[in-house]
C-alpha positions in Angstrom: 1.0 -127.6 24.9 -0.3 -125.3 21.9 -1.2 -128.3 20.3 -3.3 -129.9 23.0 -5.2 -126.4 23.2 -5.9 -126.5 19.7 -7.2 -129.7 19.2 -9.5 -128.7 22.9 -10.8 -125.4 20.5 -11.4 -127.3 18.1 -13.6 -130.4 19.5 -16.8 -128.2 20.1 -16.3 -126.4 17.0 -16.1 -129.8 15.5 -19.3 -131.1 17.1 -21.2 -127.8 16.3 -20.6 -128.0 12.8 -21.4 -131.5 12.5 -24.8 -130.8 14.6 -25.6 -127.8 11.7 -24.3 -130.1 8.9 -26.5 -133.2 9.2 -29.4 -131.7 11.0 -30.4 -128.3 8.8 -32.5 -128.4 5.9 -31.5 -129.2 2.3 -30.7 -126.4 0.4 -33.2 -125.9 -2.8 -29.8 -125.2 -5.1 -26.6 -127.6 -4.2 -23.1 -125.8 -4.1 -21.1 -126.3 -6.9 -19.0 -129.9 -6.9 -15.9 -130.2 -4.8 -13.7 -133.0 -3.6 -14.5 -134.7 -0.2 -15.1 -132.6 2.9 -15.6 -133.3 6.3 -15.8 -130.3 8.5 -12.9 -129.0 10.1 -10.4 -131.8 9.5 -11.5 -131.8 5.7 -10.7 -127.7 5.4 -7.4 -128.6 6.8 -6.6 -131.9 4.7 -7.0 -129.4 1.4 -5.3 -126.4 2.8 -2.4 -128.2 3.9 -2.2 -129.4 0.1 -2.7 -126.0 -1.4 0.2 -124.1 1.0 1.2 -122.2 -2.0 -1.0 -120.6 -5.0 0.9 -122.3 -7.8 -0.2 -125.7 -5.7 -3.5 -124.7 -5.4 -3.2 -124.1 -8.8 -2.3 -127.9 -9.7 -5.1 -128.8 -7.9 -8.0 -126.4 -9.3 -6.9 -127.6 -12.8 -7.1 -131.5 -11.9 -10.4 -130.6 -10.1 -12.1 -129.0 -13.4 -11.4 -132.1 -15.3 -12.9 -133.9 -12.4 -15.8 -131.5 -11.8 -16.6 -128.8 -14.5 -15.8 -125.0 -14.1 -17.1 -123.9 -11.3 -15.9 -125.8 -7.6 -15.8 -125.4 -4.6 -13.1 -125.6 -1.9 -13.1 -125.3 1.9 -11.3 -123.2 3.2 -12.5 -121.6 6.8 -16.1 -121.1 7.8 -17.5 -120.0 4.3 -16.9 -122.0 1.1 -14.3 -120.7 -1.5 -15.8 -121.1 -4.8 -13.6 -121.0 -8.1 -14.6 -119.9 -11.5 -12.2 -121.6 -13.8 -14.1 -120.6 -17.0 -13.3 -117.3 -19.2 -17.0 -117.2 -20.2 -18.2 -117.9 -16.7 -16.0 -115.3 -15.3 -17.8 -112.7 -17.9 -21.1 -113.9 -17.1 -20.4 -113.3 -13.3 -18.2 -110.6 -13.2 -20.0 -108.5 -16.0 -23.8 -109.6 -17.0 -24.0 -110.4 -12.9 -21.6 -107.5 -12.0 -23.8 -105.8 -9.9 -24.1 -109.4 -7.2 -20.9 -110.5 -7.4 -19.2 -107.0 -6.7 -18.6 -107.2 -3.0 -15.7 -108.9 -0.8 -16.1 -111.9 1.8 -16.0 -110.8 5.4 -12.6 -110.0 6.6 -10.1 -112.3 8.1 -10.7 -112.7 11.9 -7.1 -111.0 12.7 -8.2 -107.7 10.3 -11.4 -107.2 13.1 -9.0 -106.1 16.0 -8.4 -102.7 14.8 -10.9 -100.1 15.5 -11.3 -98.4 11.8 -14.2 -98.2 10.3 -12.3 -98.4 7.0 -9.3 -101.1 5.8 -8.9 -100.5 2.4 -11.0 -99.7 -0.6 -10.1 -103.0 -2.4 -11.5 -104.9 0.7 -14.3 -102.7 1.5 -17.8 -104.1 1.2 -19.9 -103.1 -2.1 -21.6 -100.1 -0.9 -21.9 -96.4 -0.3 -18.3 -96.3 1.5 -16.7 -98.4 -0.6 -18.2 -95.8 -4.0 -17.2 -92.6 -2.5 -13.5 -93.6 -1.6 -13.3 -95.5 -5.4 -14.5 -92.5 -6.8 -11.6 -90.4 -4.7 -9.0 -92.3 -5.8 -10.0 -92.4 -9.7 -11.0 -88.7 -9.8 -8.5 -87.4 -7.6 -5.8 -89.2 -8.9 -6.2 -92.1 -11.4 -7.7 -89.6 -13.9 -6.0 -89.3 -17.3 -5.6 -85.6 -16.2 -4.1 -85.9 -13.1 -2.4 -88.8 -14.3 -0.4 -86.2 -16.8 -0.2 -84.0 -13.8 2.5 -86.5 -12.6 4.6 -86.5 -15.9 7.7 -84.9 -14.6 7.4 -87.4 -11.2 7.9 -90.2 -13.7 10.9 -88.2 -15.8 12.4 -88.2 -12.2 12.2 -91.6 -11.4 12.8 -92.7 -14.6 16.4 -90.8 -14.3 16.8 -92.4 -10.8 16.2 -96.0 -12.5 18.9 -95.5 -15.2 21.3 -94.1 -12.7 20.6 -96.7 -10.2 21.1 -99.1 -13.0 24.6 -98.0 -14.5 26.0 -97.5 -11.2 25.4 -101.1 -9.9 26.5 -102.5 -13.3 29.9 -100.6 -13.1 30.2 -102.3 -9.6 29.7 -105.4 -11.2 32.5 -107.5 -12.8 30.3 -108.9 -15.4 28.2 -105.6 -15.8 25.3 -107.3 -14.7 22.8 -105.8 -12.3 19.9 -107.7 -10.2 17.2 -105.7 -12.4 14.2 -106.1 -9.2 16.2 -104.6 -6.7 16.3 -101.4 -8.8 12.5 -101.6 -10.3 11.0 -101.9 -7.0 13.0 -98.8 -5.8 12.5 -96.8 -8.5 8.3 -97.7 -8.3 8.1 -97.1 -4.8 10.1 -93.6 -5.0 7.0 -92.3 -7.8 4.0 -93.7 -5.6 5.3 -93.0 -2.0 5.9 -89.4 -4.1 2.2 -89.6 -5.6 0.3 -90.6 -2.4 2.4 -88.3 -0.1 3.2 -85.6 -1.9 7.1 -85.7 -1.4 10.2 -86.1 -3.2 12.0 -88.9 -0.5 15.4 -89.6 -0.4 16.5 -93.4 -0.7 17.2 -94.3 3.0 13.5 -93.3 3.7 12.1 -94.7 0.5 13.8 -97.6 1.3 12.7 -97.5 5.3 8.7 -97.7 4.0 9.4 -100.3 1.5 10.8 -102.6 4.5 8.0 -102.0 6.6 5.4 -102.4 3.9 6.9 -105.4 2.3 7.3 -107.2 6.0 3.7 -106.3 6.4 2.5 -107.7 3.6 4.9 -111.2 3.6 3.7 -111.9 7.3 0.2 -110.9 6.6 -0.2 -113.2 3.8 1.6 -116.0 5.2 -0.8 -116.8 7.9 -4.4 -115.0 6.1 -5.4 -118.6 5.7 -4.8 -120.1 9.1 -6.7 -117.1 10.5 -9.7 -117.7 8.3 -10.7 -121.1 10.2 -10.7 -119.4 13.5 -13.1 -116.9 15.4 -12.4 -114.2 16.7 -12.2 -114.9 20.5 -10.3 -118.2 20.1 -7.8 -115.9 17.3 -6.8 -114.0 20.2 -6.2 -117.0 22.5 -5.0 -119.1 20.0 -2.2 -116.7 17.8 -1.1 -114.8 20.7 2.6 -114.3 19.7 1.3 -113.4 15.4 -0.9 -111.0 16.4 1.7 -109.3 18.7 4.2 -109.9 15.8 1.4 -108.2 13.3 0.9 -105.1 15.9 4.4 -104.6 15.7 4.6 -104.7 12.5 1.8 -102.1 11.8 3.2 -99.7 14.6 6.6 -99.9 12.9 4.0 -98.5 9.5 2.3 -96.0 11.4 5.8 -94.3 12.6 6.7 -93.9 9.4 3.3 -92.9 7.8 1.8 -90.9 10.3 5.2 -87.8 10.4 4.0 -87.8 6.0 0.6 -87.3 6.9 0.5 -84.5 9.8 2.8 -82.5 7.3 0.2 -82.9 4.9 -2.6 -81.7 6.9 0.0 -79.0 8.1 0.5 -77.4 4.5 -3.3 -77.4 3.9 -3.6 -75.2 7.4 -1.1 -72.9 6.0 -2.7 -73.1 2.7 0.6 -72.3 1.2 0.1 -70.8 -2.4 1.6 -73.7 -4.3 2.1 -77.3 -3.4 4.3 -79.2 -5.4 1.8 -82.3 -5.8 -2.0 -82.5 -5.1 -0.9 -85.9 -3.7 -3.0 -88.8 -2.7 -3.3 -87.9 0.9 -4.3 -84.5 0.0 -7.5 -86.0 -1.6 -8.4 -88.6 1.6 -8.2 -84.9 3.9 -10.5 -83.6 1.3 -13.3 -86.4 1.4 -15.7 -87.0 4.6 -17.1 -90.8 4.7 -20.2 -90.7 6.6 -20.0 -86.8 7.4 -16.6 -87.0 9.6 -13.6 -86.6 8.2 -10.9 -89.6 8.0 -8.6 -89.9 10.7 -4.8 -91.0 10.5 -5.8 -94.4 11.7 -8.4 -94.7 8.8 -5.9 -93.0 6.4 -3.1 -95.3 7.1 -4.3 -98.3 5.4 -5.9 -96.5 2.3 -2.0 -95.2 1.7 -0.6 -98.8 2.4 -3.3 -100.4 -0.6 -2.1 -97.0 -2.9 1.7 -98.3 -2.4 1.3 -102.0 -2.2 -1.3 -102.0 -5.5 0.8 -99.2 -7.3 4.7 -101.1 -6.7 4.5 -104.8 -6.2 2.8 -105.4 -9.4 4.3 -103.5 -11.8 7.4 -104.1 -10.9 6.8 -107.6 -10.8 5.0 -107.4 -14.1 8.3 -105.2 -15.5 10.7 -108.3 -14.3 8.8 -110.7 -16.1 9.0 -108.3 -19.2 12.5 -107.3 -19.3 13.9 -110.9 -18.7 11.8 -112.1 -21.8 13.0 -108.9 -23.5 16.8 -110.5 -22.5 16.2 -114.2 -23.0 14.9 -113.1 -27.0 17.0 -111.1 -28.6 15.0 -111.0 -31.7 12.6 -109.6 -29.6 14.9 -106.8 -28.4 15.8 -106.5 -31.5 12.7 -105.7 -33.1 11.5 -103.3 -30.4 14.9 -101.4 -30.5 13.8 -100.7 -33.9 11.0 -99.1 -33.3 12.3 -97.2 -30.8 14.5 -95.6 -33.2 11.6 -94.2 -35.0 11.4 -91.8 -32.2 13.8 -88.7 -32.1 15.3 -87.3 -29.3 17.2 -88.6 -26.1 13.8 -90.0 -24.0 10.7 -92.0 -25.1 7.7 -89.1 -23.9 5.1 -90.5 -22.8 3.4 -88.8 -25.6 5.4 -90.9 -27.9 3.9 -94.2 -26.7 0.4 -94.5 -28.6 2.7 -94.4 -31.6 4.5 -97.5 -30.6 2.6 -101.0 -31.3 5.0 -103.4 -31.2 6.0 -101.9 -27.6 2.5 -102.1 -26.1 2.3 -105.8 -27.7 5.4 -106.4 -25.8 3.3 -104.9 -22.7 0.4 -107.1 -23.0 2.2 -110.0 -23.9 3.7 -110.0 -20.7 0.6 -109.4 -18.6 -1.1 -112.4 -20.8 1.7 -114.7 -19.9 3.1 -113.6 -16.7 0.2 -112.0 -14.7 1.7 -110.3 -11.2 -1.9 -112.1 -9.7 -2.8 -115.3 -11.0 -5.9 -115.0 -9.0 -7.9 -111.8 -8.2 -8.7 -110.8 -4.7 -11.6 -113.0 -4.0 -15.6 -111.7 -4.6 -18.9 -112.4 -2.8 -22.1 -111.6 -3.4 -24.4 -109.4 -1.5 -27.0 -112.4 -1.4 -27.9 -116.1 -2.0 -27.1 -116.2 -6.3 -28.3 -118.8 -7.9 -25.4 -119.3 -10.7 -25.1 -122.1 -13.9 -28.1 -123.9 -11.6 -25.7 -123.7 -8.3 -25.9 -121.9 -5.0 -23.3 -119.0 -4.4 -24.0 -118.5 -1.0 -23.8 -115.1 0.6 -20.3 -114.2 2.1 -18.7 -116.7 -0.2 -15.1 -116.2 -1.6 -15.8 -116.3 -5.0 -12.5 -116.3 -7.2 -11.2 -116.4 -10.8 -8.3 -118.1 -12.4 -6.4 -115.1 -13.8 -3.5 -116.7 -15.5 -5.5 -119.7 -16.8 -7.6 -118.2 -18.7 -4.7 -115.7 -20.2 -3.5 -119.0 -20.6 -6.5 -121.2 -22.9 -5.1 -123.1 -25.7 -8.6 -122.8 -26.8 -8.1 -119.4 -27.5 -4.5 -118.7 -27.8 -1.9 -119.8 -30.1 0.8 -122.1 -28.2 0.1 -120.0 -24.8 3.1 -120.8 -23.0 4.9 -119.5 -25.4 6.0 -115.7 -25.4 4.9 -114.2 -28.9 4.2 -110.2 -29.0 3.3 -110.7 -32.3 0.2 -112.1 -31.5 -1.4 -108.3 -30.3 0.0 -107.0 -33.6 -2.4 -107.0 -36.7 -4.2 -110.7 -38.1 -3.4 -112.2 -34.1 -5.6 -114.2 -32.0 -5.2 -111.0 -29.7 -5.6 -108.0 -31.9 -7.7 -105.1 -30.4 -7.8 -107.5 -26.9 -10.0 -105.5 -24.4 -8.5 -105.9 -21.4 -11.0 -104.7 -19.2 -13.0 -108.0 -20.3 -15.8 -105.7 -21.3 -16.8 -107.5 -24.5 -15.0 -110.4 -24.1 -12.2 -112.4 -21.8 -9.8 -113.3 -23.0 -7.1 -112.4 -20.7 -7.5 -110.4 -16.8 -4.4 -108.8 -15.6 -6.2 -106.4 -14.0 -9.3 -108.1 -13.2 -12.7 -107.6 -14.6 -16.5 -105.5 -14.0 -16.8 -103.3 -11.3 -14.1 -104.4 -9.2 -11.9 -103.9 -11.8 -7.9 -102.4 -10.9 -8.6 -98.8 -10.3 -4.9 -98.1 -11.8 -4.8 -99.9 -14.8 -4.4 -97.1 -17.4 -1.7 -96.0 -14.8 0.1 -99.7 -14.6 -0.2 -99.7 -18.8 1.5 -96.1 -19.0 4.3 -96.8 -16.5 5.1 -100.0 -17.8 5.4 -98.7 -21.5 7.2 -95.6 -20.0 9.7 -98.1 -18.4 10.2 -101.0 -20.6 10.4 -98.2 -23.6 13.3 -96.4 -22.3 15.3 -99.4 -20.8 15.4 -100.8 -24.2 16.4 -97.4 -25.7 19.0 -97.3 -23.1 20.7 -100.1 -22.1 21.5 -103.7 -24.2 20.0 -106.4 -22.0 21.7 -110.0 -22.0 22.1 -113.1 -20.1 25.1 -113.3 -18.1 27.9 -115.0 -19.7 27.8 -119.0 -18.5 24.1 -118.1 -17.0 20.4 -119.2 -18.8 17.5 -116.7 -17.8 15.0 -119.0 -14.9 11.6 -118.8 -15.5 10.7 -121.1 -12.6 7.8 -119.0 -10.6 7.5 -118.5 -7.0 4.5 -117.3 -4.8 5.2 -114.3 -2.4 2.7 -111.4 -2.2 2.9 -111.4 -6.1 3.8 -114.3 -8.9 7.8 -113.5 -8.8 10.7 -114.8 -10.4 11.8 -117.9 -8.7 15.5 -116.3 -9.4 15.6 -112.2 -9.5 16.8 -111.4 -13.5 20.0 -111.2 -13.6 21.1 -109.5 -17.0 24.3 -108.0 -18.2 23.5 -104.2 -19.4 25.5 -102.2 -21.8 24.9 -98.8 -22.4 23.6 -97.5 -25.5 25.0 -94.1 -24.8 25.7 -91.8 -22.1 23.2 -92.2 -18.9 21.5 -88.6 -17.7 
């Protein structure tokens, strides 16, 4: 029966399009190329191929030796255009950075909630979208207030190497399922960082379910909601939207107790907080000349979580089980470790460590969290490489292909800190893709990660002091998988597992 009301949808959306299609005026600039379409029913022959991103993936790299650089897809009532080319990508996202800086409308399921705000990362290039950016890198993201959070990270790091020890002296073999750990330990320092609050595990752990549930169901069906409007969504996807309400209600619960004790403490103006925390600042800050309400606040602590966790602990996965699979590797970082005295690696210790941060950005190069950045527009018809980038077109970048150009790098698939170390093809990198790109971890031009001095510092701080402290090795009888799998980030297609000795006593 849901299929029959479908296809009944869909007829005079089919008939409509091919009315506009063959009867509206040529454009003066074509699209860029792309493989056959036929409205509707093409859209749906090409996202059926592409379920995943690692097969959409396969198909953008057989397409650009078919096509050239830039193509186009269909994919829902706007085109998505892809930017396969590192040079493109800088011409767009840097000399054009000022047009290709917003974000496509929003999904048709994201329009049922009354907030004027969804996230910074999805808001619209504009006045809004500056003054809640700014926030968040003043506020929080500065190198200052970044330092300000120093003994946060001490704590979480000693949480991590407990955590660690205790579940590899469960363990007959000593080894430990390294994610399960990471992702606790990063979600204990940004749920403290954007709430203010030391947690304790069950309700750390409580949050992290409801976020990542969120997030997995949410991007599971972003794509089927993108072909349909509005009205017919709410006809058509009754039981995922009620699934998605729950799903947010079950966040709110949990948020909204953190907030109102927030806004609580700055009524009492208690003499000393222990953390000018994230929601602190978004109290602070009055979008439009009204102040944010916990309905608006909700989502901007969701993006602070989901951008500050997910990624770097994926990105801290990838690193530790090359770190495990090459022990010459290991080796040669332990060593330099050594060079440092004392018990911890300080964060102040870290700009004294090269091989470590080539270790870092070797890891970002081959194993990006993203392989694609969130998708751009531009704020009006761009006429690009002699194409037409239409207004409210997705426009997206191959992250991992071009950290990935033989062209550029040295056997890319292969993973070689040495290469960031002096006389490399990527000595002095920028990764802000300022000059140059040559690899986009973090994305590039004004759209650029917010957090990406924050992601480099935790993930030295990390991987510096796992090395110093444990020995990390396959299990016996097991081989380390790099087989990828696509969930909310690039993952492991099997969790690292890696057997940990202790170097010395754990504090």
């Amino acid at each position: 029966m849901e299929a029959w009301s479908i296809i009944l949808l869909l007829i005079p959306i089919f008939l409509s399009v091919i009315i506009v299609f063959f009867l509206s005026p040529s454009k003066k600039r074509p699209l860029p190329p792309g493989p056959p379409y036929i409205p509707i029913f093409g859209s749906l022959l090409w996202l059926r191929q592409s379920t995943s991103l690692l097969n959409l993936e396969i198909l953008l790299r057989k397409f650009r030796s078919q096509l050239g650089p830039i193509i186009t897809l269909r994919f829902g009532s706007h085109p998505s255009i892809f930017i396969v080319d590192r040079s493109l990508a800088h011409k767009a996202l840097v000399e054009l950075g000022a047009s290709f800086s917003s974000r496509p409308p929003p999904p048709s399921y994201s329009r049922f909630h009354n907030s004027r705000i969804s996230s910074i990362s999805s808001s619209p290039y504009g006045d809004q979208w500056r003054l809640l950016r700014r926030n968040l890198t003043s506020e929080i993201l500065h190198p200052i207030k970044i330092h300000l959070f120093a003994p946060a990270r001490r704590w979480v790091l000693g949480l991590l190497l407990n955590d660690l020890q205790t579940r590899s002296e469960q363990s007959p073999k000593r080894a430990v399922v390294a994610m399960e750990s990471f992702q606790l330990a990063m979600f204990a320092l940004l749920v403290l960082m954007c709430f203010g609050e030391k947690l304790d595990e069950k309700a750390i752990r409580e949050i992290e379910t409801a976020q990542r549930e969120l997030l997995l169901y949410m991007s599971k069906y972003m794509r089927v909601f993108a072909f349909v409007p509005k009205l017919l969504s709410r006809f058509m996807f009754q039981g995922r939207l009620r699934t998605m309400a729950r799903l947010r209600q079950r966040q709110n619960d949990l948020f909204l107790p953190l907030i109102s004790a927030r806004r609580e403490n700055q009524k009492q103006a208690k003499e000393q907080r222990f953390v000018y925390s994230y929601v602190d600042s978004l109290l602070d800050i009055s979008p439009g000349g009204s102040q944010l309400t916990d309905n608006e606040i909700i989502p901007l602590c969701s993006e602070f979580l989901v951008a500050g966790t997910d990624t770097t602990a994926t990105a801290l996965e990838w690193i530790m089980a090359e770190i495990t699979a090459r022990t010459a590797v290991q080796a040669k970082l332990l060593e330099e470790l050594k060079g440092i005295n004392g018990e911890e690696i300080k964060e102040e210790y870290l700009q004294k460590l090269p091989y470590l941060k080539a270790v870092v950005l070797e890891g970002l190069r081959r194993h990006p969290p993203a392989h694609l950045v969130l998708p751009h527009s531009v704020i009006k018809d761009v006429e690009f490489e002699g194409y037409l980038i239409p207004k409210n077109a997705s426009v997206n970048f191959t992250v991992a292909d071009m950290g990935w150009d033989e062209k550029l790098w040295e056997e890319p698939m292969e993973f070689k800190p040495e290469r960031f170390m002096a006389g490399g093809d990527g000595e002095g990198v920028d990764i802000t893709g300022n000059r140059e790109i040559k690899m986009m971890p973090f994305g590039v031009g004004r759209r650029i990660c917010p957090g990406l001095g924050l992601a480099m510092l935790h993930l030295e701080y990390f991987v510096a002091n796992l090395v110093r402290e444990f020995e990390w090795a396959a299990v016996d009888g097991e081989e380390i998988d790099f087989s990828e799998k696509s969930e909310f980030t690039v993952v492991m297609l099997k969790p690292l597992r890696a057997r940990i000795n202790p170097r010395r006593k754990v504090y």
